[in-house]
PDB file of N, H, CA, C and O in Angstrom:
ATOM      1  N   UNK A   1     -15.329 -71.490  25.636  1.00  0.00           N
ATOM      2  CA  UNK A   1     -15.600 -72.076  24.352  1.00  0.00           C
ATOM      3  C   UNK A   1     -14.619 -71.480  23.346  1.00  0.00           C
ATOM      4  O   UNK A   1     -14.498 -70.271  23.154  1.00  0.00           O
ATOM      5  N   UNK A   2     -13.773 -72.653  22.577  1.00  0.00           N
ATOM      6  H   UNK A   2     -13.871 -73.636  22.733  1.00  0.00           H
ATOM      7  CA  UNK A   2     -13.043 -72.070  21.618  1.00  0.00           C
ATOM      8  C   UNK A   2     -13.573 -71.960  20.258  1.00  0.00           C
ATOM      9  O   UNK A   2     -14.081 -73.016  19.882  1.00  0.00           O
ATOM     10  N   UNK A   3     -13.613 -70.987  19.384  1.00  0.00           N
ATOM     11  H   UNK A   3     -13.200 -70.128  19.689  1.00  0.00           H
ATOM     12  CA  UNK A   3     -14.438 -70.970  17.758  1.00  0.00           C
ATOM     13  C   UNK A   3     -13.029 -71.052  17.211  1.00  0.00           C
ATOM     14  O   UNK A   3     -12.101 -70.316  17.545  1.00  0.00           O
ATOM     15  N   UNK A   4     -12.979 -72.119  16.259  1.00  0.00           N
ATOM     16  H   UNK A   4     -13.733 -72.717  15.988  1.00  0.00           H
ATOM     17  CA  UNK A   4     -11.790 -72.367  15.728  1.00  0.00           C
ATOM     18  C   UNK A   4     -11.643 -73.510  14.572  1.00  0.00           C
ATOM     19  O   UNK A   4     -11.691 -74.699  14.888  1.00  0.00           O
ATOM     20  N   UNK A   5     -11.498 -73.181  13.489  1.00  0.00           N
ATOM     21  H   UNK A   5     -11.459 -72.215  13.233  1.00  0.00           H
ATOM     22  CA  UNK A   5     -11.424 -74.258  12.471  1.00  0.00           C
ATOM     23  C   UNK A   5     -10.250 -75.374  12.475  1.00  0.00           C
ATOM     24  O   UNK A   5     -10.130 -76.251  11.619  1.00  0.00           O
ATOM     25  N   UNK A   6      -9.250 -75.143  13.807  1.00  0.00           N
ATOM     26  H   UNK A   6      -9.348 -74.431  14.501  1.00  0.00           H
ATOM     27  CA  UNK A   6      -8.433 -75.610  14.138  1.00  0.00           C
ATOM     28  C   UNK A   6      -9.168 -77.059  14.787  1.00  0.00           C
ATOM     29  O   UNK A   6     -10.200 -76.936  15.446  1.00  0.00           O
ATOM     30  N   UNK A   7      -8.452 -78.682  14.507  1.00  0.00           N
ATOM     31  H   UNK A   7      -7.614 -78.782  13.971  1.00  0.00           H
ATOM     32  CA  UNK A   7      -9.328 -79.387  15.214  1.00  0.00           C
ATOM     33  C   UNK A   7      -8.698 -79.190  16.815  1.00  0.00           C
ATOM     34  O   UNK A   7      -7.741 -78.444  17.026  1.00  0.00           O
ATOM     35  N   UNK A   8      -9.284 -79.861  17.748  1.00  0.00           N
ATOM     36  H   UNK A   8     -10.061 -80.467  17.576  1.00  0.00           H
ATOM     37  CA  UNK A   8      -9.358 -79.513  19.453  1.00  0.00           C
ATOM     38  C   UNK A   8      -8.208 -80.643  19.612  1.00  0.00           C
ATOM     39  O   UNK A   8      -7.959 -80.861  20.798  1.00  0.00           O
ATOM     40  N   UNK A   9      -7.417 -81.446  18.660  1.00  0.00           N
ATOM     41  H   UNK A   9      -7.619 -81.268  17.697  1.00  0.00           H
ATOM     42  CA  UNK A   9      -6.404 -82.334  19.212  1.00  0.00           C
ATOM     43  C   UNK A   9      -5.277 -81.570  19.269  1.00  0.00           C
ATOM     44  O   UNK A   9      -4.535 -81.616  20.249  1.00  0.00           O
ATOM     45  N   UNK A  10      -4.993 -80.631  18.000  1.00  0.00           N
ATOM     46  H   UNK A  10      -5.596 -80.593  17.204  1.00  0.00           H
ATOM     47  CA  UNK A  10      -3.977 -79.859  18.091  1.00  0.00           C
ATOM     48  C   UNK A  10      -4.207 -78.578  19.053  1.00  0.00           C
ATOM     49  O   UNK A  10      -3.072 -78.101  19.080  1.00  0.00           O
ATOM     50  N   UNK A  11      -4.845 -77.924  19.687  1.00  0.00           N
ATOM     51  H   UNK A  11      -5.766 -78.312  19.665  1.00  0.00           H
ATOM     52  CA  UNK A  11      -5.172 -77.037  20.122  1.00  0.00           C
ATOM     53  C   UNK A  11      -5.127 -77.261  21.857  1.00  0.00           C
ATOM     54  O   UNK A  11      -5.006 -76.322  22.644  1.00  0.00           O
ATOM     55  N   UNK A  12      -5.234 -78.520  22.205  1.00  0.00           N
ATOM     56  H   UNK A  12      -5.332 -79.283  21.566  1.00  0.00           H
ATOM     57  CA  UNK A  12      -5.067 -78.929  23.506  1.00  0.00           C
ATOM     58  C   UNK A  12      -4.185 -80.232  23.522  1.00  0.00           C
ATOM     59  O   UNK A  12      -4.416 -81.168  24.287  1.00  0.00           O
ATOM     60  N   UNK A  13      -2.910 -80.206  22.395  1.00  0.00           N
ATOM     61  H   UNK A  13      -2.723 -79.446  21.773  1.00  0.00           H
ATOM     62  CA  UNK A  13      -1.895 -80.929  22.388  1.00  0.00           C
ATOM     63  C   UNK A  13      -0.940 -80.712  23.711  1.00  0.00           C
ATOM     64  O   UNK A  13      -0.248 -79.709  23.887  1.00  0.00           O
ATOM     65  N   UNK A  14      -1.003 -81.519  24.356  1.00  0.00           N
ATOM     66  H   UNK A  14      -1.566 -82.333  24.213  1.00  0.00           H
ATOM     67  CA  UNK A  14       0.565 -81.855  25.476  1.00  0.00           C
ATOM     68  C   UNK A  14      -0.602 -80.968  26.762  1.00  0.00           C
ATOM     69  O   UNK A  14      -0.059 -81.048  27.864  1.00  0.00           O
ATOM     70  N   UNK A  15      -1.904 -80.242  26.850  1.00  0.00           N
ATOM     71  H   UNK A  15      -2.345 -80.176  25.955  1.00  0.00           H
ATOM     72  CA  UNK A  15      -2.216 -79.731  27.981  1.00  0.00           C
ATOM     73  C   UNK A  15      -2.070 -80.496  29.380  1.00  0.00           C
ATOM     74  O   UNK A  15      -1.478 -80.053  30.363  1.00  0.00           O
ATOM     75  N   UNK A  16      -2.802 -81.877  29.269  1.00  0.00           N
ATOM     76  H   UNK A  16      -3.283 -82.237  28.470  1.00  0.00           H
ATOM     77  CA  UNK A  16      -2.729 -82.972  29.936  1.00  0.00           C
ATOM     78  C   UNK A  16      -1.437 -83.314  30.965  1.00  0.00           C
ATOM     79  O   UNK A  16      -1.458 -83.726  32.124  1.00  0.00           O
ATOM     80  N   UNK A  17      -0.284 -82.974  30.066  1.00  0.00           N
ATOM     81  H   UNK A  17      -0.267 -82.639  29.124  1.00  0.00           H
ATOM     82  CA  UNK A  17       0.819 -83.188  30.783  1.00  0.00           C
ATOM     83  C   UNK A  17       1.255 -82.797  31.920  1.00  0.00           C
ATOM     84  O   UNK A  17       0.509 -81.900  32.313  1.00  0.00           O
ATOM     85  N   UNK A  18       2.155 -83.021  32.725  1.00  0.00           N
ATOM     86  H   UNK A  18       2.761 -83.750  32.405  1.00  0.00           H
ATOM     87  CA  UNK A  18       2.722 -82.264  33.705  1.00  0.00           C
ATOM     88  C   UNK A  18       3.765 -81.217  33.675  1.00  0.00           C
ATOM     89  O   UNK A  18       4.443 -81.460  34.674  1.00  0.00           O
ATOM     90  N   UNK A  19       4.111 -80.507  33.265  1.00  0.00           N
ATOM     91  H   UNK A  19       3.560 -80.310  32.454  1.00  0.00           H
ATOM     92  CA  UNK A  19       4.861 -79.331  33.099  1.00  0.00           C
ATOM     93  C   UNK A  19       6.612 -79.480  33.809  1.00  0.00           C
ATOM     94  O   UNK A  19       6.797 -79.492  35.026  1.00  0.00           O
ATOM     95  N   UNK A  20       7.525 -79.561  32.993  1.00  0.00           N
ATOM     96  H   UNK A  20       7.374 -79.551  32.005  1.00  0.00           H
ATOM     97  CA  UNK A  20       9.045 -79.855  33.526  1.00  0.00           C
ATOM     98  C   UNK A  20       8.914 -79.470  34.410  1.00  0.00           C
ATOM     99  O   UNK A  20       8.092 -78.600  34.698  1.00  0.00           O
ATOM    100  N   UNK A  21      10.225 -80.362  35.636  1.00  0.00           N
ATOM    101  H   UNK A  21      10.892 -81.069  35.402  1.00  0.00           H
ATOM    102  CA  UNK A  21      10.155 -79.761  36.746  1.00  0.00           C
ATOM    103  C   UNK A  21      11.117 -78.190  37.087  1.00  0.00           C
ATOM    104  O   UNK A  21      11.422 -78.788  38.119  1.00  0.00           O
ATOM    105  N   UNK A  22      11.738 -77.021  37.178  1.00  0.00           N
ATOM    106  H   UNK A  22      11.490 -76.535  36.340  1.00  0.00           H
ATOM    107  CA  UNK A  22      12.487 -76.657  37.270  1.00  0.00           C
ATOM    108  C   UNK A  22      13.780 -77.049  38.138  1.00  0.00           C
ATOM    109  O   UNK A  22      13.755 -77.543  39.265  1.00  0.00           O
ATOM    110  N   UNK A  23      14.905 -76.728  37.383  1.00  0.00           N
ATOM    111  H   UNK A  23      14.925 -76.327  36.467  1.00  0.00           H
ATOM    112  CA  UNK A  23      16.065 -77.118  37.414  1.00  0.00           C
ATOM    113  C   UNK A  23      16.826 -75.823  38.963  1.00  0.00           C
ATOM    114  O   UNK A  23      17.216 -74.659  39.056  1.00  0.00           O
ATOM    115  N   UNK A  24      16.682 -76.775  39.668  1.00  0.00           N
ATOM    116  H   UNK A  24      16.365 -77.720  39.593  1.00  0.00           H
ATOM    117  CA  UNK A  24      17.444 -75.583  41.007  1.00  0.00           C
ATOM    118  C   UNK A  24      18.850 -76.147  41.438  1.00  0.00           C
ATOM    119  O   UNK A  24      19.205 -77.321  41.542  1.00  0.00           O
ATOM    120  N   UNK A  25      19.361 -75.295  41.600  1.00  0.00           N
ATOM    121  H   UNK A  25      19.073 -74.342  41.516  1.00  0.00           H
ATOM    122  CA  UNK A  25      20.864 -75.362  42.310  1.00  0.00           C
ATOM    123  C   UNK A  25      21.245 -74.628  43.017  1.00  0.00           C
ATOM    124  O   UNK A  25      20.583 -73.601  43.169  1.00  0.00           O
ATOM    125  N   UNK A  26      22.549 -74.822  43.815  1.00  0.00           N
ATOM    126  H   UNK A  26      23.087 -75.656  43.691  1.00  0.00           H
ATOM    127  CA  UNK A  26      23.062 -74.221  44.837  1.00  0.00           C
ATOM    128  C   UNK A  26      24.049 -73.621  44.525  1.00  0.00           C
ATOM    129  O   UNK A  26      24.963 -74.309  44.069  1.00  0.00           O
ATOM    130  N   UNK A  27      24.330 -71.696  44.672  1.00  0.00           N
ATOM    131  H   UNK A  27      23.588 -71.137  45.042  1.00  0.00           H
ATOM    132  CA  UNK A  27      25.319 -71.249  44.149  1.00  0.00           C
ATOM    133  C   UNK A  27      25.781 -70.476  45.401  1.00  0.00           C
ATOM    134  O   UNK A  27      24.919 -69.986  46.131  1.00  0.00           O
ATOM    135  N   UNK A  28      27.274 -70.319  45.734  1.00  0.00           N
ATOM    136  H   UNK A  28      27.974 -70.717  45.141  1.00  0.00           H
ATOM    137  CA  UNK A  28      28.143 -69.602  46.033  1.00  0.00           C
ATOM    138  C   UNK A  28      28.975 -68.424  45.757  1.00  0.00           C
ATOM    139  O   UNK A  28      30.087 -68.517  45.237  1.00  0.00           O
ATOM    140  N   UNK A  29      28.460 -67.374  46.090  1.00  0.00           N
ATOM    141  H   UNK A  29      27.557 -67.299  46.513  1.00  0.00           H
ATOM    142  CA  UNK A  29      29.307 -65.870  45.463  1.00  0.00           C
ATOM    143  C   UNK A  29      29.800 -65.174  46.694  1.00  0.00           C
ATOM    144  O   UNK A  29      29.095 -65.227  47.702  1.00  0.00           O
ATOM    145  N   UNK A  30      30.787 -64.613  46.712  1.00  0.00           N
ATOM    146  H   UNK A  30      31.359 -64.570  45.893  1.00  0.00           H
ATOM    147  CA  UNK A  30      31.298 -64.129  47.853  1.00  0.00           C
ATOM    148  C   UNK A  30      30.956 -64.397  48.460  1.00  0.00           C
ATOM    149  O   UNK A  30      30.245 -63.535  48.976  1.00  0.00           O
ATOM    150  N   UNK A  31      30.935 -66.075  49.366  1.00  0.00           N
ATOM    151  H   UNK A  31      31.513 -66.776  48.947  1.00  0.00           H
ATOM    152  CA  UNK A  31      30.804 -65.813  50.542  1.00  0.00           C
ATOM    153  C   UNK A  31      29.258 -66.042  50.804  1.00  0.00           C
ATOM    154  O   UNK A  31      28.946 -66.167  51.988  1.00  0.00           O
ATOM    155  N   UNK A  32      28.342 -66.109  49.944  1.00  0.00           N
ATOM    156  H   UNK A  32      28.596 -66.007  48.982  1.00  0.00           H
ATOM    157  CA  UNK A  32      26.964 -66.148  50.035  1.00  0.00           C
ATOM    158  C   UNK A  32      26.624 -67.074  49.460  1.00  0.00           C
ATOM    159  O   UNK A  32      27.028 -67.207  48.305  1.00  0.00           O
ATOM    160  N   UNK A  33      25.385 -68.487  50.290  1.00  0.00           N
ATOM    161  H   UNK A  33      25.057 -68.379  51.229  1.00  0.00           H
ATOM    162  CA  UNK A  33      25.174 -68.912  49.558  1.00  0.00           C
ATOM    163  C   UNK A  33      23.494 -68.510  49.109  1.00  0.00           C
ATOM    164  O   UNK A  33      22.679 -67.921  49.819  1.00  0.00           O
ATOM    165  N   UNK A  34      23.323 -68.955  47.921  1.00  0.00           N
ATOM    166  H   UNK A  34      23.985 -69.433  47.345  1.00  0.00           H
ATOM    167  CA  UNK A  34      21.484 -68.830  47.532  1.00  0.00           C
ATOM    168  C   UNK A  34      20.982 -69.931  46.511  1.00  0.00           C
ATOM    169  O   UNK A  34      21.378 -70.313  45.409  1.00  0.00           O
ATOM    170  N   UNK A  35      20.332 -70.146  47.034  1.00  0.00           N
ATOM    171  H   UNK A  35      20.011 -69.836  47.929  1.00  0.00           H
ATOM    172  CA  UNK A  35      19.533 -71.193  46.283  1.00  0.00           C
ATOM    173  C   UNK A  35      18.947 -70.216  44.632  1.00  0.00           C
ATOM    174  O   UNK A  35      18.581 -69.042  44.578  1.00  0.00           O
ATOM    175  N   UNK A  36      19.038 -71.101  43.622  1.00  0.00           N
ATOM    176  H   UNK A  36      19.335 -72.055  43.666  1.00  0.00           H
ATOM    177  CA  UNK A  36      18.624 -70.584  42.209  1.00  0.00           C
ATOM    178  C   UNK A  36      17.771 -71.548  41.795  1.00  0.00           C
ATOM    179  O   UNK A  36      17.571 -72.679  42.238  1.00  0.00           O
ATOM    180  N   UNK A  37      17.082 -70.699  40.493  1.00  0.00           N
ATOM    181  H   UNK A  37      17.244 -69.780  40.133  1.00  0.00           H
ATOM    182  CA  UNK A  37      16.240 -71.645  39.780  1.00  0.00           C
ATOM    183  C   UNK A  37      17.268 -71.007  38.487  1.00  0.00           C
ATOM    184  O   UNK A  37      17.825 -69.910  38.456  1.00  0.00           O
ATOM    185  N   UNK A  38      17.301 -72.452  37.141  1.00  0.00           N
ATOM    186  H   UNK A  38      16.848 -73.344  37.165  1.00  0.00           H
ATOM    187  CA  UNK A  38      18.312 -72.091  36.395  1.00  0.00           C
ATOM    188  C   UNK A  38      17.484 -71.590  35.194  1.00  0.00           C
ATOM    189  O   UNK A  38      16.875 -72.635  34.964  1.00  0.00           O
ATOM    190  N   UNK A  39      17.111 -70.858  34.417  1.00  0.00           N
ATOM    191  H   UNK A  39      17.606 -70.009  34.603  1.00  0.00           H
ATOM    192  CA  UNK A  39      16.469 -70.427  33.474  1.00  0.00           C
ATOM    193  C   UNK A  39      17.128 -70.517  32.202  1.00  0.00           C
ATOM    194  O   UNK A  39      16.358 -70.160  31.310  1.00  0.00           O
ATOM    195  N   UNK A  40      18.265 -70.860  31.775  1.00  0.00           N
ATOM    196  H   UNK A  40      18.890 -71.150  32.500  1.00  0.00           H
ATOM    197  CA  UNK A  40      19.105 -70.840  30.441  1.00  0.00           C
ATOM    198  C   UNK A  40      19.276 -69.460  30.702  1.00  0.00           C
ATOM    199  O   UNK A  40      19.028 -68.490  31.418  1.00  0.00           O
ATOM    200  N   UNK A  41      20.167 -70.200  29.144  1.00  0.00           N
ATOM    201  H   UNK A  41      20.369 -70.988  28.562  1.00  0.00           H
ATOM    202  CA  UNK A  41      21.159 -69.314  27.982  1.00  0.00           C
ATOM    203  C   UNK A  41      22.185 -68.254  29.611  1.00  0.00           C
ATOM    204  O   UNK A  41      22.511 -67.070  29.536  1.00  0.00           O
ATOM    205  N   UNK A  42      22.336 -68.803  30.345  1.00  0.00           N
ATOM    206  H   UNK A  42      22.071 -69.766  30.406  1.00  0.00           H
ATOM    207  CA  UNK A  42      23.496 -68.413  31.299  1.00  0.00           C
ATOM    208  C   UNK A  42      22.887 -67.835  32.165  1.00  0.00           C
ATOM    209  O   UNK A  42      23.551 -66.882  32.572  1.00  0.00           O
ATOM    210  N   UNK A  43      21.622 -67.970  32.823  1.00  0.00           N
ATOM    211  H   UNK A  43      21.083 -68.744  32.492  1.00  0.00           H
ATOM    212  CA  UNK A  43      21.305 -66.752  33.783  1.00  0.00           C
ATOM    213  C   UNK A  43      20.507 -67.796  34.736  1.00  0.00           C
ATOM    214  O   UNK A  43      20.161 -68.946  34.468  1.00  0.00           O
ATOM    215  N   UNK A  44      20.400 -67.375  35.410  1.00  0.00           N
ATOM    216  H   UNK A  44      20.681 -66.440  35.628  1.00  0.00           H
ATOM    217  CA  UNK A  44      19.768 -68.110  36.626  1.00  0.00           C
ATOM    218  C   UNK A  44      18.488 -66.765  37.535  1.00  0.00           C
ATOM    219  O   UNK A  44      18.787 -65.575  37.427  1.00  0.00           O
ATOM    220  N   UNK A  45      17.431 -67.080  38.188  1.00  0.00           N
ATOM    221  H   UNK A  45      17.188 -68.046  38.276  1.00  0.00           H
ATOM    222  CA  UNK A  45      17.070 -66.428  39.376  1.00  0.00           C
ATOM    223  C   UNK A  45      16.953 -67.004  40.535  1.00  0.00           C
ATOM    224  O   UNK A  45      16.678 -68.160  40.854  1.00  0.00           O
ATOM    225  N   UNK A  46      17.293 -65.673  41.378  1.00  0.00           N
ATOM    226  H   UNK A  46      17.516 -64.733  41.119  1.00  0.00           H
ATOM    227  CA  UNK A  46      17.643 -65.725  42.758  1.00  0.00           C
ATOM    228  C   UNK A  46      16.053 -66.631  43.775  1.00  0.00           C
ATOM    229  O   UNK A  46      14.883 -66.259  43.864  1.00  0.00           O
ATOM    230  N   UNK A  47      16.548 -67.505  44.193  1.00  0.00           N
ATOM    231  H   UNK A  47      17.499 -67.808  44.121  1.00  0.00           H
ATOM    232  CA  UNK A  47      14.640 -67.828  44.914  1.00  0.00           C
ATOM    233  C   UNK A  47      14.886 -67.843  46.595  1.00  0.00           C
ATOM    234  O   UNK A  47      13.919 -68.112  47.308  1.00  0.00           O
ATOM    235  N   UNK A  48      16.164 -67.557  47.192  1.00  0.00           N
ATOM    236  H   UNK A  48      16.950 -67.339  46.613  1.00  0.00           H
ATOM    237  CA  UNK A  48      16.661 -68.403  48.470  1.00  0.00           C
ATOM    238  C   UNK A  48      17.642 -67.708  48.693  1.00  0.00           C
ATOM    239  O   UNK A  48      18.591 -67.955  47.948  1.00  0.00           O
ATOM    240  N   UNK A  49      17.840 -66.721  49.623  1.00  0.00           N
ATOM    241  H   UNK A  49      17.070 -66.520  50.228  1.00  0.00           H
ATOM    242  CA  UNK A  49      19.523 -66.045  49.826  1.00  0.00           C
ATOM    243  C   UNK A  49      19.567 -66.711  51.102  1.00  0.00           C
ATOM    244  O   UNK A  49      18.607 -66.620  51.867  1.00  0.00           O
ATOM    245  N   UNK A  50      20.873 -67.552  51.481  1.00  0.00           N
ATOM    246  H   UNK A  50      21.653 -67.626  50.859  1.00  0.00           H
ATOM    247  CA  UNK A  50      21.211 -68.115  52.951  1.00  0.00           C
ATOM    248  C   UNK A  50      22.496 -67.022  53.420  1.00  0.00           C
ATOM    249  O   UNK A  50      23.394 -66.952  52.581  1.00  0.00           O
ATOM    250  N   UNK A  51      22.600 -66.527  54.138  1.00  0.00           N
ATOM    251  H   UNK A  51      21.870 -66.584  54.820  1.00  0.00           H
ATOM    252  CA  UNK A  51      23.995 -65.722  54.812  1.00  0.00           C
ATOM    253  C   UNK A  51      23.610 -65.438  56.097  1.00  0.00           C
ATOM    254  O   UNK A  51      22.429 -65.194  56.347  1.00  0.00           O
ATOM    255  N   UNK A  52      24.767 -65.442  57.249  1.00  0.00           N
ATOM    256  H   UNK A  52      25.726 -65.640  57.046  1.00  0.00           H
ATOM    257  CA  UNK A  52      24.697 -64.962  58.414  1.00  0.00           C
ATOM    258  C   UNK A  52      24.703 -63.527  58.578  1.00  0.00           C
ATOM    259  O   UNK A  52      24.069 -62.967  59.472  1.00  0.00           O
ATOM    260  N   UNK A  53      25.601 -62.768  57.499  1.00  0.00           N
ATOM    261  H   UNK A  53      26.116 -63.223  56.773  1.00  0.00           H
ATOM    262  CA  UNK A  53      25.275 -61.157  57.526  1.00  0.00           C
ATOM    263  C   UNK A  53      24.009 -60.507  57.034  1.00  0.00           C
ATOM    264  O   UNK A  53      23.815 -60.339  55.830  1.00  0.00           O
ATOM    265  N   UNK A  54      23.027 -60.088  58.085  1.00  0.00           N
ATOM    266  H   UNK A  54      23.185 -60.224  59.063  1.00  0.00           H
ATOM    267  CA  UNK A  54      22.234 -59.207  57.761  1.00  0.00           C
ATOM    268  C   UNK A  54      22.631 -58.057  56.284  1.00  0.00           C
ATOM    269  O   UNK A  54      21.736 -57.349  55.825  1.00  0.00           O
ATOM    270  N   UNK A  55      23.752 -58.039  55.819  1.00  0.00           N
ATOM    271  H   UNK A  55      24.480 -58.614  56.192  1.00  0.00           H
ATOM    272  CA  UNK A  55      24.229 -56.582  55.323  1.00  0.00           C
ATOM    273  C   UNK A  55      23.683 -56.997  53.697  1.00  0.00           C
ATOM    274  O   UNK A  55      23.286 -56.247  52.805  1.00  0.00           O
ATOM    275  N   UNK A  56      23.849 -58.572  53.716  1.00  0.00           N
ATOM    276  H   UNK A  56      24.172 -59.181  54.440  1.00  0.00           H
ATOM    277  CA  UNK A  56      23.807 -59.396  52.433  1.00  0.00           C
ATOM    278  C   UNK A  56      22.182 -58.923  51.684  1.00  0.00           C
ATOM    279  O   UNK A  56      21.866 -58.504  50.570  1.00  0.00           O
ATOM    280  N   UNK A  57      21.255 -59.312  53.210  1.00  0.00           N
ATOM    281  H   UNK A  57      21.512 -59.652  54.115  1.00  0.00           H
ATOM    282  CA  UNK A  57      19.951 -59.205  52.460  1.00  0.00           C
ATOM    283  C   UNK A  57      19.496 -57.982  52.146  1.00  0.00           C
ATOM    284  O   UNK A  57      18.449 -57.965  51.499  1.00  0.00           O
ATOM    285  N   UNK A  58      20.177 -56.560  52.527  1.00  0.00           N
ATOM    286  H   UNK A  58      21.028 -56.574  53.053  1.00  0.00           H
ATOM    287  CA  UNK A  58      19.730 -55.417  52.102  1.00  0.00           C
ATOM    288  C   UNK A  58      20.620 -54.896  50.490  1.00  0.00           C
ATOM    289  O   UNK A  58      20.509 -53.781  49.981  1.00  0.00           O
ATOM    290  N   UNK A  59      21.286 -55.800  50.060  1.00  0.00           N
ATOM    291  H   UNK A  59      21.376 -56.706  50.473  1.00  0.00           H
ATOM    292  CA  UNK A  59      21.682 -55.836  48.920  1.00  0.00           C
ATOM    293  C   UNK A  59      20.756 -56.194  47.379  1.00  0.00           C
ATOM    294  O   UNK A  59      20.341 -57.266  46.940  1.00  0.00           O
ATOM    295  N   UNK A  60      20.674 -54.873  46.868  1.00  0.00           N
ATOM    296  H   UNK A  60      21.011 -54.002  47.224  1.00  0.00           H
ATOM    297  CA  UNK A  60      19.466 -55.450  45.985  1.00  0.00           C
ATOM    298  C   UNK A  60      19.508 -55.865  44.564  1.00  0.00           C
ATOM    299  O   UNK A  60      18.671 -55.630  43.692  1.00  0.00           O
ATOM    300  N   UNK A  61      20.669 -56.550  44.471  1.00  0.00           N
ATOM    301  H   UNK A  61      21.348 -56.740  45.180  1.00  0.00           H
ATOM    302  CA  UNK A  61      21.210 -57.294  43.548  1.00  0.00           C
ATOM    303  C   UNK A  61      20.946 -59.003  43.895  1.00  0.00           C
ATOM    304  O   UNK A  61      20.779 -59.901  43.070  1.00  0.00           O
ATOM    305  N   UNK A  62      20.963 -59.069  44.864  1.00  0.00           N
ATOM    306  H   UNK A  62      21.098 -58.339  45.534  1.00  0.00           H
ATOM    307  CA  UNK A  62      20.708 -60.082  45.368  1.00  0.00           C
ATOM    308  C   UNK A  62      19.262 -60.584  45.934  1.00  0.00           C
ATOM    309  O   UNK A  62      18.942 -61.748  46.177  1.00  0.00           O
ATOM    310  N   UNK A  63      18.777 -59.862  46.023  1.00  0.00           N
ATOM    311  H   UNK A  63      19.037 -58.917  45.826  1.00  0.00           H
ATOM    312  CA  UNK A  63      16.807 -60.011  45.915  1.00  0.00           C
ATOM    313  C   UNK A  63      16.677 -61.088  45.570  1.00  0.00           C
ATOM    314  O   UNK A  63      17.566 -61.554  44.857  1.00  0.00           O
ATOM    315  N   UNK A  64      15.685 -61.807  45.878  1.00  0.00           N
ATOM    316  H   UNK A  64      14.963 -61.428  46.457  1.00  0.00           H
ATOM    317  CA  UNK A  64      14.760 -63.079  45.509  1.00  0.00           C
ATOM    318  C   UNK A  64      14.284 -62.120  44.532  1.00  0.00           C
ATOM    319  O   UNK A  64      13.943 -60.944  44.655  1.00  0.00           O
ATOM    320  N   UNK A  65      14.355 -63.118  43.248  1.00  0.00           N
ATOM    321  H   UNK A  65      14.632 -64.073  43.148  1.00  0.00           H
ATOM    322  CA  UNK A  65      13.352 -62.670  41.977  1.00  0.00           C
ATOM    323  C   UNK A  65      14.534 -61.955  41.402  1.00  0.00           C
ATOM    324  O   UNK A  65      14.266 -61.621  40.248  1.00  0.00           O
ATOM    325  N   UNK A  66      15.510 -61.660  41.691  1.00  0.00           N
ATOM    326  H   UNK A  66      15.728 -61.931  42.629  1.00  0.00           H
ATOM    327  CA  UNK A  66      16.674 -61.022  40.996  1.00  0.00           C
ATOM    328  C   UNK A  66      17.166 -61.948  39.927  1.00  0.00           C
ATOM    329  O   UNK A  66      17.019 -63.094  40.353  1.00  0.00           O
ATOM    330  N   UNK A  67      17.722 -61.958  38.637  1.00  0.00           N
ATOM    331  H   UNK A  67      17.841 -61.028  38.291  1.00  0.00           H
ATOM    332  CA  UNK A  67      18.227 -62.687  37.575  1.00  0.00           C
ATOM    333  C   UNK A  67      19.774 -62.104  37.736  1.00  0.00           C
ATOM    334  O   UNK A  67      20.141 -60.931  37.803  1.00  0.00           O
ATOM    335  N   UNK A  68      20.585 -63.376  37.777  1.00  0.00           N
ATOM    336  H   UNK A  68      20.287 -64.329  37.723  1.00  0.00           H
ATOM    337  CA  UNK A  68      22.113 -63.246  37.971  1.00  0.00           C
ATOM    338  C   UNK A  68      22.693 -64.129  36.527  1.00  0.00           C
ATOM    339  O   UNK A  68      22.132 -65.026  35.897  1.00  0.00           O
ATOM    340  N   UNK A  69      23.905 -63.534  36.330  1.00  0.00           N
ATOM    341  H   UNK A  69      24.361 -62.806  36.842  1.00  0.00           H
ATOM    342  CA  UNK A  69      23.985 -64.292  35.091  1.00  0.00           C
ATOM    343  C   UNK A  69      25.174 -65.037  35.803  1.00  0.00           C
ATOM    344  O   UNK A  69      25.508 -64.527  36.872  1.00  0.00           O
ATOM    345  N   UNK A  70      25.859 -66.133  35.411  1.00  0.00           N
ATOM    346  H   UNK A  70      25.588 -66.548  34.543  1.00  0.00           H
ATOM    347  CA  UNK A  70      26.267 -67.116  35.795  1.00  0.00           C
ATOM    348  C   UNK A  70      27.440 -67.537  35.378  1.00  0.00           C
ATOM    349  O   UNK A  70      28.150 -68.379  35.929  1.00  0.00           O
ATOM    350  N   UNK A  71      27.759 -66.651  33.896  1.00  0.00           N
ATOM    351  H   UNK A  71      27.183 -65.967  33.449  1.00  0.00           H
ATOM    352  CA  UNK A  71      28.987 -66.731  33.783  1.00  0.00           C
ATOM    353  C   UNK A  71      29.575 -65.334  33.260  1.00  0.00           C
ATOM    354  O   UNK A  71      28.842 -64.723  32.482  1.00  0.00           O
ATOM    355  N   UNK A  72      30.556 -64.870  33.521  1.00  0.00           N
ATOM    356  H   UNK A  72      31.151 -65.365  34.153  1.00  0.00           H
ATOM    357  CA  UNK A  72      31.282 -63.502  33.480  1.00  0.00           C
ATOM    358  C   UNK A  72      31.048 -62.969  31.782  1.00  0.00           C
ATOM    359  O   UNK A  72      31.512 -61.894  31.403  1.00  0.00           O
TER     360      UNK A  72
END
């Protein structure tokens, strides 16, 4: 229950909706690829590391859930 002198149209404005979908892409860095989700203002996170070298995934810059920025 909300107590609120606010009326309940503005207060549960846009709830109904479906929520954007996130924006994913496919990035390439040395040699590695990983799937991203793009978050703005230049940064992306890591959701997907693909590589044949084991050496890649003990890199912890590269973690799922890691934030990479995207441009230098």
């Amino acid at each position: 229950m909300i107590w609120s002198i606010v009326p309940d149209e503005f207060i549960f404005q846009g709830a109904d909706e479906p929520p954007a979908p996130a924006k994913k892409a496919t990035l390439h860095i040395d040699g590695v690829t990983m799937i991203v989700e793009v978050t703005g203002f230049g940064e992306a996170k890591i959701e997907q590391l693909i590589s044949p070298h084991p050496r890649d995934y003990l890199k912890p810059e590269w973690a799922p859930g890691s934030v990479i920025r995207l441009f230098p």
